[in-house]
N, C-alpha and C positions, 0 to 999 in steps of 0.2 A: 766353292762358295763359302763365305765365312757364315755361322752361323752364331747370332747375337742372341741370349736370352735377358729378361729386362725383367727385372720382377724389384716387390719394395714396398713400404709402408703407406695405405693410404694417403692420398693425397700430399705424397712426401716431392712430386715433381716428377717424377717418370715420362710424362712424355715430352714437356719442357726439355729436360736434360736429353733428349734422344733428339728431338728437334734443332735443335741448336747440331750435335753433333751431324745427325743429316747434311745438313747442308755442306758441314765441311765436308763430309763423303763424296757426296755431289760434285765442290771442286777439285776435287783430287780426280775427277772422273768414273766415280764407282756407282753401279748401279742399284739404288736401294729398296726392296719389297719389303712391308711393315704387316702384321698379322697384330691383331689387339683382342687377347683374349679378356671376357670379364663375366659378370655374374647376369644381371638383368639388364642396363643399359648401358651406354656410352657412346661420349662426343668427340671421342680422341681421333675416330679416323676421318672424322671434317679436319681436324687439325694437320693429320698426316698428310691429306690429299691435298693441300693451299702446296704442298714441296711439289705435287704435279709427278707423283712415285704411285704403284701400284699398294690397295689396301684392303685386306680381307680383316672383316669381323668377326668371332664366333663368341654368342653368349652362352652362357653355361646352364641359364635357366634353372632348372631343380636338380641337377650333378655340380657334386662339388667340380670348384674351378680346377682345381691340381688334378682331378682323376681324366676332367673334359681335355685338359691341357694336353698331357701324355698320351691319350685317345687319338688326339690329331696331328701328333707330331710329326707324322709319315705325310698325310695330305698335303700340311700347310709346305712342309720340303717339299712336294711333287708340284704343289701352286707356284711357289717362287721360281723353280726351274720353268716352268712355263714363261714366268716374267721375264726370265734369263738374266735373275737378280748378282750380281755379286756379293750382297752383303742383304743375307735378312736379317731384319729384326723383330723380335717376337717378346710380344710387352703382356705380360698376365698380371692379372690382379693377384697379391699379396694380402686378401679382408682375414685371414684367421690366423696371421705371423708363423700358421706351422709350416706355411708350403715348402714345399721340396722341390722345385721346377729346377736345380742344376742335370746338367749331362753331362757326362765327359764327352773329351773335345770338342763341345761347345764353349764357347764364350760365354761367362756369365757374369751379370752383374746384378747389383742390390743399391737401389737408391733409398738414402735414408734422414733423414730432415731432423735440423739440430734443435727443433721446436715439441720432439717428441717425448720429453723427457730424459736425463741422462742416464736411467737405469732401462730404460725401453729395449738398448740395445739384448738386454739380456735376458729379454721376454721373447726376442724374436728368435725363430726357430731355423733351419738350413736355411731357410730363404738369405738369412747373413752368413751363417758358420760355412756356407760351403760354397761363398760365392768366390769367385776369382777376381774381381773388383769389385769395390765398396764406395759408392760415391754420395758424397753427407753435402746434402745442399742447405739453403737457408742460414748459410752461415754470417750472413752480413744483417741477421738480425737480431743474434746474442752477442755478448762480450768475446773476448778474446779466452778468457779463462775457463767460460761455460764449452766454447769450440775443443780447450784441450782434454776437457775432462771427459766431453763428449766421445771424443777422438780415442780417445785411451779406453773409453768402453767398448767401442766397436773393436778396437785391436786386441781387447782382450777375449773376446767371444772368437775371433776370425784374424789369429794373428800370421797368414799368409797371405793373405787378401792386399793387393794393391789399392791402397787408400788413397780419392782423389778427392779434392771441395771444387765445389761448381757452382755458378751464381746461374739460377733455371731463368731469370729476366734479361742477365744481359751475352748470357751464354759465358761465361769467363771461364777456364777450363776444358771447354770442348775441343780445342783440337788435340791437348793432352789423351783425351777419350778416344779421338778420332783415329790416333798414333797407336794408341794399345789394342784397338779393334784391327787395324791392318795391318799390325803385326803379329798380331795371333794365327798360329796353324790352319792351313784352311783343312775341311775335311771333307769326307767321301761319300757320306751319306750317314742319316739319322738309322736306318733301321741296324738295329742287334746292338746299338750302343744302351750304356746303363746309366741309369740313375744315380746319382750320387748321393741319396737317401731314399729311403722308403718312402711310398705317398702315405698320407695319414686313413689309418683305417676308416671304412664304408662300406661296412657290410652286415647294420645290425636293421632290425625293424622298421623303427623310423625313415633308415635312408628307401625300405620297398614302399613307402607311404602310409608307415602309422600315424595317428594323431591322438588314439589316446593313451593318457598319462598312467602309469602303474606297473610293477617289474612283472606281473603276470601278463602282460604284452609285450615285453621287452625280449628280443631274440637276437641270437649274434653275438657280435664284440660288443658288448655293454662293459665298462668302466665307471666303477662306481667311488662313488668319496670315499676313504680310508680315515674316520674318527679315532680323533685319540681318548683312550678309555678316561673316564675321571673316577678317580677315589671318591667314595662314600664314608661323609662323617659318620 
């Protein structure tokens, strides 16, 4: 089974860009199960089900999305094999730019929208540096000069990353996608594989269900501002 991770900037196109490529899967003959992870809701697996493919939801509720993600990573493989998917695709929400959702030998990609500013790319965390494709949609609605400058940032945070542009309305691009997902390694199974970053820590107070404010209820990894001293006239 190939196994697709899909992660990316808020409403940067992510299921658009996977939709369009489905379909090419589809006539190539491969069979595709879609898993959409996110925080509190989402409309994407109406979206994914109109292809008439298998689609599990899991919302993360009050766990962060990265830590819920890697939690299920064994299931959502044991689901697809039930579907007796050739190719899953596993789409997480990207809401805090630090996540870390790459595996090795998984497939990963990062979609990232040229409307996000072109220093964005260098706010965002593994969820770009450690993808193996990088695919920058929204390109047909800046200039040509804003798309390179854009492009040259993304390559400078993630300069190994296969950089694709994709149009997520009329699909342009997608079988180029479609070509790199079926010829990536297939693998053997998710368990005992590693992460390709750390998850971002969650294990101070707040995350057990504090709500009040003040460092004498702060417990755990707390990370505090570091001020720079000022001279007194």
């Amino acid at each position: 089974m190939q196994f697709v991770i899909v992660a990316g900037t808020p409403s940067s196109g992510k299921t658009s860009v996977m939709v369009h490529t489905i379909r090419h899967l589809q006539t190539s003959g491969q069979q595709v199960a879609v898993c959409k992870i996110d925080c509190l809701q989402t409309n994407d697996d109406v979206t994914y089900r109109r292809l008439g493919i298998p689609v599990a939801v899991g919302l993360s509720d009050y766990v962060c999305p990265d830590h819920f993600y890697v939690a299920n990573l064994e299931e959502i493989e044991q689901w697809a094999g039930v579907q007796k998917a050739d190719v899953l695709v596993l789409e997480t929400a990207g809401l805090c730019h630090r996540c870390a959702p790459a595996v090795y030998d998984c497939l990963s990609i990062c979609v990232i929208d040229n409307l996000i500013g072109i220093n964005t790319p260098r706010k965002v965390g593994p969820m770009l540096s450690s993808a193996d494709v990088v695919v920058i949609t929204k390109g047909d609605i800046v200039s040509q000069a804003e798309r390179e400058v854009f492009r040259y940032q993304v390559e400078s945070v993630n300069p190994q990353a296969r950089i694709m542009e994709m149009n997520g309305l009329t699909g342009q691009g997608a079988v180029s996608l479609k070509n790199t997902i079926l010829n990536y390694p297939q693998f053997e199974g998710i368990t005992g594989k590693r992460l390709k970053n750390p998850m971002p820590a969650a294990i101070c107070s707040y995350c057990a269900g504090e709500t009040v404010i003040g460092k004498s209820f702060q417990m755990g990894v707390v990370k505090k501002v570091e001020f720079e001293s000022v001279d007194q006239c």
